[in-house]
N, C-alpha and C positions, 0 to 999 in steps of 0.2 A: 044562174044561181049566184057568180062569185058577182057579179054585176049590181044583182038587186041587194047582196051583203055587204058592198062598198058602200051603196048608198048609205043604205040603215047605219052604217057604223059614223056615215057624213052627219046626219043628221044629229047620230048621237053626241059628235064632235060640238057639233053647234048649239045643242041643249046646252050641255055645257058650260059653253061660252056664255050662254043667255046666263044660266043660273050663277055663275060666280063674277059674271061682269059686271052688278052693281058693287059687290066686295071690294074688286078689284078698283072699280073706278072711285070707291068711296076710301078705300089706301092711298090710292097716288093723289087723292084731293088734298083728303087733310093727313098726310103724312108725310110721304117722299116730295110733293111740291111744297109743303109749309116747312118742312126741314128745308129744302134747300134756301126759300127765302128766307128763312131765318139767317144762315148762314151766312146769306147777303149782306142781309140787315145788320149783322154785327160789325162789317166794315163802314159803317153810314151812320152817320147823323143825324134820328129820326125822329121824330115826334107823333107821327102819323096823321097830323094837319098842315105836313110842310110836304116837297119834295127831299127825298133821302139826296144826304150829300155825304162822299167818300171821306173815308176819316183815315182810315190805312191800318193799323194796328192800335189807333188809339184808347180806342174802347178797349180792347185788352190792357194796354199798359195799365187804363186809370184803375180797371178792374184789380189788379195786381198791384195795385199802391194804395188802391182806398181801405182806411182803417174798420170804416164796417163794414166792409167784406170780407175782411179778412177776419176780423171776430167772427160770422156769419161761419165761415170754412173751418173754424176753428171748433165754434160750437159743432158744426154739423160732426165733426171727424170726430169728438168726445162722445157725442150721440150715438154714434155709429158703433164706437171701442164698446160702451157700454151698455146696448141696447140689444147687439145681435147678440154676442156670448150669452147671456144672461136670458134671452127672449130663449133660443135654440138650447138651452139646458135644460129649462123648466120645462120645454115642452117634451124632452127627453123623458124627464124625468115623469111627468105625467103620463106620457104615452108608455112608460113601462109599467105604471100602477095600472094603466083600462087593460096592457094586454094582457094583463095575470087575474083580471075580473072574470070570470067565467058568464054571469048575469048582469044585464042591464047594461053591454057594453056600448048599444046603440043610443039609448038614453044619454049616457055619460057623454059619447062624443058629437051628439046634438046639444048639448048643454053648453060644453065648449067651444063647439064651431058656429055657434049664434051670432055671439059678437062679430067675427067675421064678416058673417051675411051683414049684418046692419050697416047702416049708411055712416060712415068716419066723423061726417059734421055732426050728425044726432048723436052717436059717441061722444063727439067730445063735449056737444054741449052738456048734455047729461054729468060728463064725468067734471066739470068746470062747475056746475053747482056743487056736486060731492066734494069739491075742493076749497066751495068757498068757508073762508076764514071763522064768518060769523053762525051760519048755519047750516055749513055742510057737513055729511054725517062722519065724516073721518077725525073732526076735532070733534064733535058729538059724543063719538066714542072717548076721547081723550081727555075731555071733561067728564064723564062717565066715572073715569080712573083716577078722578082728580090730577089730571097732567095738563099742563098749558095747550094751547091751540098753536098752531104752526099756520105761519102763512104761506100756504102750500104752492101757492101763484106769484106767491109778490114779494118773495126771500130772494136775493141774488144765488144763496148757497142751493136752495132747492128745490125753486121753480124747474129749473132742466132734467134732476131725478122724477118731480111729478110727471113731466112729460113722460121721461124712458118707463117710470109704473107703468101709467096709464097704455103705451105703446104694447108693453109686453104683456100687460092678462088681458087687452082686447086681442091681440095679433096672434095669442100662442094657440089658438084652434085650430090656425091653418098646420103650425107646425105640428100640432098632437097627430090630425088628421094621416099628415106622409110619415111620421115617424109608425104609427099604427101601419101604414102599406109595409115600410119597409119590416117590420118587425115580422108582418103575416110571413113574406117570403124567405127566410131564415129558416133553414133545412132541421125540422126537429133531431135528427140525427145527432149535432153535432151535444143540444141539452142530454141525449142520452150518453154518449158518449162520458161529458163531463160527470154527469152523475156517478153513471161505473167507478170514475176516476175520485170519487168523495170528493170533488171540486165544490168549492161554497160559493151561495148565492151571489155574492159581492166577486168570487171569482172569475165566477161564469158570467156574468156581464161584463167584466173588465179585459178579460181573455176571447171571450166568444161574440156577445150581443154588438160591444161596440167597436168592434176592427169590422164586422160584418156591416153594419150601418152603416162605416163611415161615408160611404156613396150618396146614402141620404144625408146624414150631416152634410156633407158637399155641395150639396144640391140646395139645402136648406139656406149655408153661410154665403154663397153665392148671392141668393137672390134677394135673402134680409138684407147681407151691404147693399144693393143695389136699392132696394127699397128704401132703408133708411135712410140714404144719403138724399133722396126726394120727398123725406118728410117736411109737410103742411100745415095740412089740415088742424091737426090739434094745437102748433103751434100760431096758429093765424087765431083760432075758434078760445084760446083759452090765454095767451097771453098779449099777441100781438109783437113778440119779439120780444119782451122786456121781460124784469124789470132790467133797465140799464143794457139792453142787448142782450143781458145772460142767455136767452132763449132763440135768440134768431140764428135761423138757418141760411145754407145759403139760397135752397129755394124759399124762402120769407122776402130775401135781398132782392133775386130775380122777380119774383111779382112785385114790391117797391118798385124799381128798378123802372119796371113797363108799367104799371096801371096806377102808378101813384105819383110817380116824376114823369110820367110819359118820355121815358126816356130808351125808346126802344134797339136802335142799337147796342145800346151799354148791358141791357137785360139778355140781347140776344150771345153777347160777348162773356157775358157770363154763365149761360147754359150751355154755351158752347166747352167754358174750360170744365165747366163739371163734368160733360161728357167726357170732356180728358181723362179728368181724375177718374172717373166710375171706370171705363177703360182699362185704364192702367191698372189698376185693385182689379179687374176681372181677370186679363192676363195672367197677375203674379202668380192670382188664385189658382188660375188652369196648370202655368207652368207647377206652383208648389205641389198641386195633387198628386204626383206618382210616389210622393214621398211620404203619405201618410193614409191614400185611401186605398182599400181593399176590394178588388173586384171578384166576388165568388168564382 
C-alpha cells in the first residue's frame, strides 16, 4: 500500500512539472535570460547589426550627462509627485461615495473599472482626439461657455497636466476597485463605537476609516510609483515627447534610445538606472511604512 502511494504521489510530482513547465520555461526565456542580457548589453556597443563591443561604464556615464535624459527623469519624477497623490485621492475619495451607496454598487464599480479593462493605446487615442485643439470636445465645451480653446497637447505649460488627467480618470478604477476591498474589511464595530461617541462624519473617517486603510493606501502608493515611473503609452500615442521635451519620459528616452537610434547598449544602460531609482523609492517606501501605516 505505502509503495503503490509513493508512486501515485511520483506521478503526481510530475503532472506538475508537465503543467507549470511551459510557465516556467516561458519566465526564464523572456525574463530572467532577457534580463540578464540586457544587463550585458548595457556594458557594449550595440546596434544589433554589428557584434557587441565592451564599452565599461560608458553608456552609464553618457546616460548621466545627456541633457535629454536628464529632462526625460525630470519629467518622469514631476509625473510621478503629481500623478500618484492626486490619482490615489480621487480614488479614495470615490471609493468612499460607492461604499456608502447601498444600490447599484456593482453598476458604479463596472463603470469605473472599464477603462482599466480597455487597451492603454485605444485609450489614449481616443482621449488625443478629446484633446485636439480644433475639434475635440473639451475646447467644445469651452467654446460652449464662450472661453478660448487651450492647446491641450501642444502648450509646454500643459501638455504634461493633460497626460497626468488623462492617466488619473482612466487608472482610478483600479484604485476605487482595492480601496472598496479595503473599506469592506473595516470592523463595523469601530463606526458604532464612534457613533455612541457623537463623532462626525468627517471625524470618523479622519480618526477611523483612514489610519485603518492606510495598508491599502500602502499598497496602492507603492505600486502607482512604480507604475508611473514606466509611463508610455499615452505619452508615445498623444505627444511623442514634445512639445519641446515637456512630455518625455524616461521610458519615451529608453525606446529612442533602442528602436530609434538603434543604440542598444545606451537604452539597456538606461533601464538599468531606472531600475535603480524604482528601487530605491521602493525601499524608502518599505523602510518609511512602520511610521504611518496601521496594521489592525
Amino acid at each position: 500500500m505505502g509503495t503503490t502511494l509513493q508512486k501515485w504521489r511520483k506521478k503526481d510530482v510530475w503532472r506538475a512539472y508537465f503543467l507549470v513547465g511551459p510557465s516556467i520555461l516561458g519566465l526564464l526565456l523572456f525574463f530572467y535570460i532577457a534580463l540578464g542580457f540586457s544587463f550585458f548589453i548595457s556594458f557594449t556597443h550595440w546596434s544589433a547589426l554589428d557584434t557587441p563591443t565592451f564599452a565599461g561604464l560608458d553608456n552609464y556615464l553618457r546616460a548621466l550627462v545627456d541633457p535629454q535624459i536628464g529632462q526625460s527623469l525630470v519629467n518622469t519624477l514631476v509625473y510621478v509627485a503629481i500623478s500618484v497623490p492626486i490619482g490615489v485621492t480621487v480614488s479614495f475619495v470615490y471609493a468612499l461615495i460607492l461604499h456608502a451607496i447601498p444600490r447599484f454598487k456593482s453598476t458604479f464599480r463596472l463603470f469605473f473599472f472599464l477603462p482599466f479593462l480597455t487597451l492603454p493605446v485605444a485609450l489614449a487615442l481616443v482621449w488625443k482626439w478629446m484633446f485636439n485643439k480644433s475639434f475635440g470636445v473639451f475646447n467644445t465645451v469651452l467654446h460652449t461657455f464662450n472661453l478660448p480653446g487651450i492647446d491641450w497637447l501642444g502648450s509646454r505649460g500643459v501638455a504634461l497636466w493633460s497626460i497626468v488627467f488623462f492617466s488619473v480618470v482612466t487608472g482610478m478604477g483600479y484604485g476605487i476597485i482595492i480601496f472598496l476591498a479595503g473599506l469592506k474589511n473595516i470592523t463595523q464595530e469601530y463606526y458604532d463605537a464612534a457613533k455612541m461617541d457623537g463623532a462626525s462624519g468627517f471625524t470618523v473617517i479622519r480618526r477611523i476609516t483612514v489610519p485603518l486603510v492606510t495598508p491599502t493606501i500602502f499598497f496602492l502608493v507603492v505600486t502607482d510609483i512604480i507604475s508611473a515611473f514606466q509611463v508610455f503609452d499615452p505619452i508615445y500615442i498623444m505627444t511623442k515627447g514634445g512639445p519641446a521635451d515637456s512630455t518625455r519620459s524616461i521610458m519615451f528616452s529608453i525606446y529612442q534610445e533602442g528602436f530609434t537610434y538603434y543604440r542598444f547598449g545606451d537604452a539597456s544602460a538606461v533601464a538599468w538606472i531606472l531600475f535603480a531609482i524604482i528601487m530605491a523609492v521602493t525601499a524608502v517606501q518599505l523602510y518609511g511604512q512602520k511610521k504611518w501605516v496601521h496594521y489592525e
